[in-house]
Structures are given as structure tokens and as C-alpha cells.
C-alpha positions in Angstrom: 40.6 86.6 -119.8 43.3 87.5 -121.9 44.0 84.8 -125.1 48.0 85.2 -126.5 48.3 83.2 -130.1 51.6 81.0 -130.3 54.1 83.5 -131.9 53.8 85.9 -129.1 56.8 83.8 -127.5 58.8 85.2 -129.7 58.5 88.8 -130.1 56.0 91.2 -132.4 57.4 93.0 -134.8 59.9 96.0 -133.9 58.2 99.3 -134.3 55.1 98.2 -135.8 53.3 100.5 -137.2 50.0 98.9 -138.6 47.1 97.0 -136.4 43.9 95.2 -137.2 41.3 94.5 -134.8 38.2 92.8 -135.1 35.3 92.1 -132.3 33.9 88.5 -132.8 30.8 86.6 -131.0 32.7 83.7 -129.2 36.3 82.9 -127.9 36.4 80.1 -130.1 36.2 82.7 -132.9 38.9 85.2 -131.8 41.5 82.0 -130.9 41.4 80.9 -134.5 41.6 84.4 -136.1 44.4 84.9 -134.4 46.4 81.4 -134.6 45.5 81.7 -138.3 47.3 85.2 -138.5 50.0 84.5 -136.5 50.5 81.2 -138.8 50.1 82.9 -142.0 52.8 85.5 -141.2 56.7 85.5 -140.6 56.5 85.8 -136.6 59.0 88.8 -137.3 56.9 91.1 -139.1 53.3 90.1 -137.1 51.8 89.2 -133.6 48.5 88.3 -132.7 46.0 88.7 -129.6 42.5 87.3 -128.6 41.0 89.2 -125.1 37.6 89.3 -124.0 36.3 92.8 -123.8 35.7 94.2 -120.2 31.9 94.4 -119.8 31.7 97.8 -119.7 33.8 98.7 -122.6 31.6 96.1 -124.7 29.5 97.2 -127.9 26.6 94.3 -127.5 26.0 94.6 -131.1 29.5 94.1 -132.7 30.7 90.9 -129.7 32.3 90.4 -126.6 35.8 89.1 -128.0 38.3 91.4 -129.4 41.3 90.2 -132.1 43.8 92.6 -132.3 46.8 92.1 -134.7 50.3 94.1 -135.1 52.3 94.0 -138.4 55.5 95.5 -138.8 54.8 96.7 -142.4 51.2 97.4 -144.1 49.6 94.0 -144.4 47.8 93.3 -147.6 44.2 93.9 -146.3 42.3 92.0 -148.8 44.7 88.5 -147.5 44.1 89.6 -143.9 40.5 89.6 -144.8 40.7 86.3 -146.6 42.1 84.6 -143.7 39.1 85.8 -141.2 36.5 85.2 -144.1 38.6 81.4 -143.6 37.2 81.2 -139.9 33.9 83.4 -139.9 32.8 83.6 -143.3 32.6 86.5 -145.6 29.9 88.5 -143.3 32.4 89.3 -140.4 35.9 89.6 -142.4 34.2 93.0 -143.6 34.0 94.4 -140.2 38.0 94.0 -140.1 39.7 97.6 -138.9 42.7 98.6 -140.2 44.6 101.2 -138.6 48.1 102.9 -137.6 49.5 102.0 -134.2 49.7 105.1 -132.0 52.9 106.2 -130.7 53.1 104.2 -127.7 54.7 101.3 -125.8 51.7 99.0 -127.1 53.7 95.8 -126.6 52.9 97.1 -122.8 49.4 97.9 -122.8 48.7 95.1 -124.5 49.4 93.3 -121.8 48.0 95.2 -119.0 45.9 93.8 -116.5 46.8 89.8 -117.5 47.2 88.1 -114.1 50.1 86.1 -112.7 50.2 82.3 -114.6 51.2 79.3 -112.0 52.1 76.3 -113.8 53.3 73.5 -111.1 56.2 75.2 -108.6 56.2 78.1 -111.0 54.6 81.7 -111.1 55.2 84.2 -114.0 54.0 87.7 -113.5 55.1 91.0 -113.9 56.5 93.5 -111.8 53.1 94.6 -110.8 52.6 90.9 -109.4 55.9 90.8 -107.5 53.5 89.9 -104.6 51.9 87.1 -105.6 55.0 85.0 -105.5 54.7 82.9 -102.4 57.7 81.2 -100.0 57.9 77.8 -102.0 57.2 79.5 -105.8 59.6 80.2 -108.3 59.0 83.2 -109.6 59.7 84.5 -113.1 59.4 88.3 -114.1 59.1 89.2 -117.3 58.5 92.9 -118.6 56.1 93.1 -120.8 57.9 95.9 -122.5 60.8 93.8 -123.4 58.9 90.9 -125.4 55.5 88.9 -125.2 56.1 85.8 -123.8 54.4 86.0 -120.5 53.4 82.6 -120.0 50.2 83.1 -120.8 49.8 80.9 -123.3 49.1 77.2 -123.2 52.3 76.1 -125.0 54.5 77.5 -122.2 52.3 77.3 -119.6 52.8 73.5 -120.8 56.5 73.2 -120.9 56.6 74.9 -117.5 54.6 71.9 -116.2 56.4 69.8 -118.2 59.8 70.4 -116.8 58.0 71.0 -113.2 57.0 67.3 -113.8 60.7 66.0 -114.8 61.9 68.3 -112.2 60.2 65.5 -109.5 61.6 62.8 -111.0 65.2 63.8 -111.6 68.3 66.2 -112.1 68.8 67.0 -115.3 72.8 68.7 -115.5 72.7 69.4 -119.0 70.2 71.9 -120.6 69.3 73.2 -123.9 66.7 75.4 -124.6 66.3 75.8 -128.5 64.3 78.7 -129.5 64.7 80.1 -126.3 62.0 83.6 -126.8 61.9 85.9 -124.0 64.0 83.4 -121.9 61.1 81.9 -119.7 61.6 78.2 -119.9 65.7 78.7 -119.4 64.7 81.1 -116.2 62.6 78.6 -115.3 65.2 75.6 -115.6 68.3 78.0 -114.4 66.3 79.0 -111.0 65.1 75.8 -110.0 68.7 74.3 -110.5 70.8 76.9 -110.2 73.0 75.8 -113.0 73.7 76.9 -116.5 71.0 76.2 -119.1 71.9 77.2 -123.0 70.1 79.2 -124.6 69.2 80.3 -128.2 66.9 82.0 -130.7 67.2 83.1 -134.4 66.1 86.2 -133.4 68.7 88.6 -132.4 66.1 91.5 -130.8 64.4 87.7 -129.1 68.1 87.3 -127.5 68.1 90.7 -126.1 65.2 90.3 -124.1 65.9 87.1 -123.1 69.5 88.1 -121.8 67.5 91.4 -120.2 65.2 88.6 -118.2 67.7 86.9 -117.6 69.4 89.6 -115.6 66.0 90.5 -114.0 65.7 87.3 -112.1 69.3 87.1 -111.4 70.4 84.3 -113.3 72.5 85.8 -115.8 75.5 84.1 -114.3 73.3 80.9 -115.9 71.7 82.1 -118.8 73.4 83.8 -121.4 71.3 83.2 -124.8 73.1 83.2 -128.0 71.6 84.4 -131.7 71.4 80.5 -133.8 69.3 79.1 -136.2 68.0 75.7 -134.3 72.0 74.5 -132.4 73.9 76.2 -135.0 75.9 77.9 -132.8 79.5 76.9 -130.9 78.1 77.9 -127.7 75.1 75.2 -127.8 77.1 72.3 -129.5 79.5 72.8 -126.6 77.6 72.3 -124.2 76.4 68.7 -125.2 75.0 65.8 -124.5 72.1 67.4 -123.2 70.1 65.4 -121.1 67.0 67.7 -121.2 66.2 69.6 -124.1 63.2 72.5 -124.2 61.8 73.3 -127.7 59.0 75.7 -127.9 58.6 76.6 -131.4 56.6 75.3 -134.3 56.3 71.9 -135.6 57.9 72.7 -139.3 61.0 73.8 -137.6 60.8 70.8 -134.9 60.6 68.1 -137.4 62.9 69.7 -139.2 65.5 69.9 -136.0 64.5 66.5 -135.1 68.2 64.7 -136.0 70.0 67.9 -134.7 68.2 67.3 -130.8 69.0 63.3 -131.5 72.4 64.6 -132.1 72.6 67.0 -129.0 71.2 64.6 -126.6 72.5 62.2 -124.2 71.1 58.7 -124.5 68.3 59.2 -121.3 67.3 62.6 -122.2 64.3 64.5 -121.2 63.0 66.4 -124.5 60.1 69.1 -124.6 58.5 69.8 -127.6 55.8 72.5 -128.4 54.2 75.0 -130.0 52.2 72.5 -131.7 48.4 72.5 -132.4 46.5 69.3 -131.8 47.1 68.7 -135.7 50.6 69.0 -135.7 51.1 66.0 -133.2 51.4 63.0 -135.5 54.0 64.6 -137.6 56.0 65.4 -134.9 56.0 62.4 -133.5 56.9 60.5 -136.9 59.5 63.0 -137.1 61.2 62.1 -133.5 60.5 58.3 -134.0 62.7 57.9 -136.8 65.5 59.0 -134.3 64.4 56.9 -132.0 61.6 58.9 -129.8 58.7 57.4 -128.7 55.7 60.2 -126.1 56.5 59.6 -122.7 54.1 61.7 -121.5 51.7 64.6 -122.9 49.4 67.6 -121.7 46.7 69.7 -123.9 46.1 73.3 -122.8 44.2 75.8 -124.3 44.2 73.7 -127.6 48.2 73.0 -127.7 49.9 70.7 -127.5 53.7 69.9 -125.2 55.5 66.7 -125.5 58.0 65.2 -123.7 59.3 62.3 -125.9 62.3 59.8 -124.7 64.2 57.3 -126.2 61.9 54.0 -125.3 58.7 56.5 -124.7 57.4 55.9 -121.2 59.5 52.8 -120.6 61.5 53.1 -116.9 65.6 53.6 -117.4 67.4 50.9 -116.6 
């Protein structure tokens, strides 16, 4: 079982050169070590994993979890430490290893072995996993050497069910996917409909991969992301009103682009938010309800949270 913290839909850090790792006693230990990183740090310069050790690679004496971290730069130990002391107490945050990353595609290995991720109609999965797409799937590949973002975690494997869910209900023939990572969710939209879906990220080396999926799984014709902080680009104000929206980044920034979406939406729109621990819910939703949101619907996987929030919440359209 392989564990990715939030941030790894965006991308680690280019060319890191530092690593931490850490073996823990529980899951529940190794999940919060590294959400804490991965909150605590600019999702440029650090990414975060939690795995469970293969049983016979475990030493029984030091836990059968593994938190491995990747920073861009050399991290200030004594913080890192601080942050695991946060979760674990002071007796574990002295076991914390510091070390250099080896000269090799470890964005890759990372990722090796994690299984194909079905979430409703759709299957991500990797090259390797080309197989495991069956007749009636939509299949998504994403190379791991590209980006994280594999689906894997619970905030995309949420949107993906979310959009399979409005995807049963109705057409949307606007899309906007803010924050748009490796590409997964505007893939995901883009094959199902077979239309254009906009795309965008503040990232630039984000928009790379994303445009590199995109090609992949032969929707480029559909999916051309664009370098914006939030819609601040011509491209994705063009294309409005949306009448679905996608957001799968953190709540600071989605409160923060709440009147921005209000502004980009059609009246009836569909819009996903995520990236959002259990914690960050009620803000969010104060955020979106002064624009006029109200939850329609929600699911909880893995500890995160995805909303899909309408004008008039769960009330039919008329």
C-alpha cells in the first residue's frame, strides 16, 4: 500500500537533491508526517510519501511504515525535526535520516509497483498497467517520470468520482480545470466528452507534464494547459461561463479564488473543490457561500475531503 500526501499532484521539486526518511509504527503515523511536511513547505521546493514497507525489506525494530521526503534545497533539519516531534513526540523525530538523493530518476522509483486506481468509469495506471484497462474504462496514463499525480491519492481519486458522478447526470460543454497538476482530472473530463477542457497551473514545469499527458492519451487536440495563477490567464477567461469547474488545490488558495470561480461560472454550474483535509471544510464552504454556493454533495477518502458545491446546494434545477 502505497500513501501519496496532497502536494504530490503537483510536482516535487526539480532536481532534488536532499531526502529524509523516517520508519514509523502505524499508518496513521507516516500520513500525518507527511501531510505536515508537505503543508509546512512551498509544494515547489518539497514532496512527501507514506508506503508500507514490503515484509521482507522490514526492520521489526525501527516499524513497518516508511516517510520519505524530497526537498529541492537542504531543509533546515532541526524544523523538519520539529514538525515529526509535532506528530510523534520527541523520541522518534531523532530517528529522522537525512541524506543526498542518488543520481537517479527517483520521481520513478518512487512510484514503482503502485497499482492501477479505478475511481467510478475511470482507471489511472501506468504504462506498465496498460492492461488493466477494460472495454467500458477510461483509461488515463500517466508517467511517473513526468510528475506525481498518479491518482493515488484520495483528493483525486475524489474528484474523479466526483465528475464520474456529474457525468451521470449531465453534459457539462464548458470546463475549467484550475490548478490543473499533471493533467489527470482535464484527461479525465476531455476523454469522457471528447471536447476541450481548459487547463491551468502556476507551475510552468506542472504545465509541461500536463501538456506531455495530455499527448499520451491523445487528447491534446482538447487539452492544452496554460502557465496562470488561479484564471489569470486569457486563455481560461475566454473560455467562460464554465458550467463545471475542477479545483484540486488547497483550501487557502480556494477560498481565496472563491469570487474568481463565481465569476467564471455559468449560473447551473458543477464545481469541484479539493485538496482539503476534514479541517478545512467549514472554511471553504463559508468562502463559496458568500458567492452563493451551498454542498450539493460530498465524499471523504483517505481523510480528504472533494466537494461539489452548486448555486442552491442539492436543490433540483429548474
Amino acid at each position: 500500500m502505497c500513501y501519496m500526501a496532497p502536494m504530490l499532484e503537483g510536482l516535487p521539486p526539480n532536481n532534488a537533491t536532499h531526502m529524509m526518511s523516517l520508519a514509523c509504527n502505524s499508518e496513521q503515523q507516516a500520513r500525518a508526517i507527511a501531510e505536515l511536511i508537505v503543508e509546512m513547505f512551498d509544494p515547489a521546493d518539497a514532496a512527501a510519501s507514506a508506503f508500507e514497507r514490503e515484509p521482507n525489506t522490514r526492520d521489526w525494530s525501527s516499524g513497518e511504515w516508511l516517510v520519505e521526503a524530497y526537498f529541492g534545497d537542504a531543509p533546515d533539519e532541526e524544523y523538519v525535526r520539529s514538525l515529526v516531534a509535532a506528530v510523534t513526540g520527541e523520541a522518534l523525530s531523532t530517528s529522522v535520516v537525512f541524506s543526498l538523493v542518488a543520481d537517479k530518476d527517483w520521481i520513478a522509483s518512487s512510484l514503482e509497483g503502485l497499482a492501477p486506481v479505478r475511481a467510478g468509469r475511470f482507471v489511472v495506471h501506468g504504462s506498465h498497467d496498460r492492461g488493466a484497462v477494460r472495454a467500458n474504462d477510461i483509461g488515463i496514463e500517466i508517467e511517473a517520470a513526468l510528475a506525481f499525480g498518479t491518482g493515488h491519492h484520495g483528493t483525486t481519486r475524489g474528484c474523479l468520482l466526483m465528475l464520474d458522478h456529474i457525468l451521470k447526470q449531465r453534459r457539462p460543454y464548458a470546463i475549467l480545470d484550475v490548478g490543473s497538476g499533471t493533467g489527470v482530472l482535464a484527461i479525465a473530463a476531455a476523454k469522457a466528452l471528447r471536447q476541450k477542457v481548459a487547463a491551468g497551473d502556476i507551475d510552468p514545469v506542472a504545465v509541461e507534464a500536463a501538456r506531455g499527458n495530455a499527448v499520451l492519451n491523445g487528447v491534446a487536440p482538447w487539452v492544452f494547459p496554460v502557465t496562470a495563477p488561479g484564471l489569470e490567464h486569457p486563455a481560461l477567461r475566454s473560455g467562460g461561463p464554465y458550467d463545471l469547474i475542477l479545483a484540486n488545490i488547497l483550501a487557502r488558495p480556494l477560498r481565496a479564488l472563491a469570487p474568481s470561480i463565481r465569476r467564471a461560472a455559468s449560473w447551473d454550474a458543477d464545481v469541484v473543490l479539493s485538496g482539503l483535509l476534514a479541517r478545512d471544510v467549514p472554511g471553504v464552504l463559508t468562502a463559496y457561500a458568500a458567492q452563493g454556493y451551498a454542498l450539493a454533495k460530498r465524499f471523504d477518502i483517505d481523510g480528504w475531503a472533494t466537494l461539489l458545491v452548486r448555486v442552491g446546494g442539492a436543490a433540483p434545477r429548474t
